[in-house]
N, C-alpha and C positions, 0 to 999 in steps of 0.2 A: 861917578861912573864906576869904579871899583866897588865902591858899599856893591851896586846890582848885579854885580856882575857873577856872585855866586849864586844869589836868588833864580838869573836866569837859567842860571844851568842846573839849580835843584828844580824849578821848574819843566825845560829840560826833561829832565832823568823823569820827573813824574808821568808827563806824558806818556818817556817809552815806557815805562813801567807798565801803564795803564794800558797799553798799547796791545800788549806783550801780553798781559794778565788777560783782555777780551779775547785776544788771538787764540790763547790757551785754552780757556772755559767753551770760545765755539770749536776747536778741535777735540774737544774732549766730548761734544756729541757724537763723534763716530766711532770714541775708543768703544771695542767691544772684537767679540768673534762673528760675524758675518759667512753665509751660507750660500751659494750662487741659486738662485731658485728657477731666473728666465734669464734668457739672454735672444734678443733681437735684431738680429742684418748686423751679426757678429763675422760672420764669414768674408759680407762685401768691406767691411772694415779693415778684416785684416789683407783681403785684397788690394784694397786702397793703401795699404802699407805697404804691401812689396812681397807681404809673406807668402811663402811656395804654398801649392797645393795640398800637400804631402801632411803640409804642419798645419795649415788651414783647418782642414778633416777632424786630427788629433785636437785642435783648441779649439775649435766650435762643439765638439762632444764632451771636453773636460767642467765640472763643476767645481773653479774651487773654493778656497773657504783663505776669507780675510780676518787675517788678526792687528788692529791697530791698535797702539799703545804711545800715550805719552810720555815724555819725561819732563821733571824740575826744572832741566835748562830750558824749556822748551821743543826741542824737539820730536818729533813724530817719526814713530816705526810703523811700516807696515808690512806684513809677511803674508803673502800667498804660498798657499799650500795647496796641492793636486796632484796628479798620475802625473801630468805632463814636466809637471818644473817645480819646485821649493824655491823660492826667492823673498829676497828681503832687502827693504831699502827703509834709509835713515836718514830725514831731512827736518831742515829750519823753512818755516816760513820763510819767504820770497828772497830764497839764500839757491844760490844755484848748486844742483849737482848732480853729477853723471849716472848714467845708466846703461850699463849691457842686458839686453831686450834677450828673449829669449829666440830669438829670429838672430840674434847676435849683431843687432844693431848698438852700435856706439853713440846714444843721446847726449844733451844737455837736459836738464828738467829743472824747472821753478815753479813753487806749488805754492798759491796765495791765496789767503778768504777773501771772498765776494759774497755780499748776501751771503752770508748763513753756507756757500758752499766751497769746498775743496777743492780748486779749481789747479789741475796740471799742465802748462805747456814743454813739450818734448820736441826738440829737435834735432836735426842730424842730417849734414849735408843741406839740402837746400829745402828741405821738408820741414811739416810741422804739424801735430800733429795733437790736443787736448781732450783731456778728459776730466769732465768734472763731475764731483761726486754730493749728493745733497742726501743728508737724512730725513723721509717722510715717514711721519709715525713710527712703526719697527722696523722700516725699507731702507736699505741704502741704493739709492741710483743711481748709477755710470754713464754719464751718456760721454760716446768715443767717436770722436768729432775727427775726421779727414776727408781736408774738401768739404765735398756737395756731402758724403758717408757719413751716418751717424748708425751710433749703434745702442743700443741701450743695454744695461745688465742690471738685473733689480735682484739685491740680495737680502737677506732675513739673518733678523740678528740672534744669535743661538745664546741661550741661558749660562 
């Protein structure tokens, strides 16, 4: 019982390695700088969140531009950049962590691969609220899921 008992756990380690290593290589199809080109029934979405009018107007006319980048450990940055807000968030795969929203909502967030996509659930309070992200040929797609609201954002990847 002891001779196996290291085997299992180099075994073990290998797995997550391998784990970790595939998780890596399909987040690394999105690293790039990203363009917002269309966005659709982004308004009722952000409706469907709670967000005022006011701010509704200003992010339904803003385009902005995604920069995601990995790191060694693992983890994923993404930085939106626009007229409306600069922000930037730093997560692990299916590792929880917080988010103030630019509506100034107080999330949860866990972003995990599925098929091939980047998938975010966001919560706060008794809501909840996904958006997942998939690259098609040079497209990245958003679609932003509350309730029955979907919205789509299909962005272009800049050289």
């Amino acid at each position: 019982m002891l001779k196996s008992a290291p085997r299992l756990h180099t075994e073990l380690h290998l797995t997550e390695t391998r784990r970790h290593t595939t998780a890596g290589n399909m987040a690394k199809t999105f690293v790039g700088t990203w363009k917002l080109v269309e966005s659709e029934n982004f308004d009722d979405y952000l409706k469907a969140l709670g967000v005022d009018s006011a701010l509704r107007q200003v992010a339904s006319r803003d385009k902005p531009t995604l920069i995601i980048t990995t790191e060694g450990d693992g983890s994923i940055t993404v930085k939106s950049q626009s007229t409306l807000k600069n922000a930037e968030v730093k997560f692990k795969l299916d590792e929880e962590f917080d988010v103030t929203t630019s509506d100034d909502r107080k999330t949860k967030n866990v972003v995990s691969l599925d098929n091939g996509r980047l998938v975010q659930r966001q919560q706060w309070d008794d809501n909840e609220t996904t958006i997942e992200r998939e690259v098609v040929g040079d497209k990245l797609i958003a679609k932003c899921k509350m309730a029955d609201v979907v919205a789509v954002r299909t962005y272009v990847k800049e050289a």
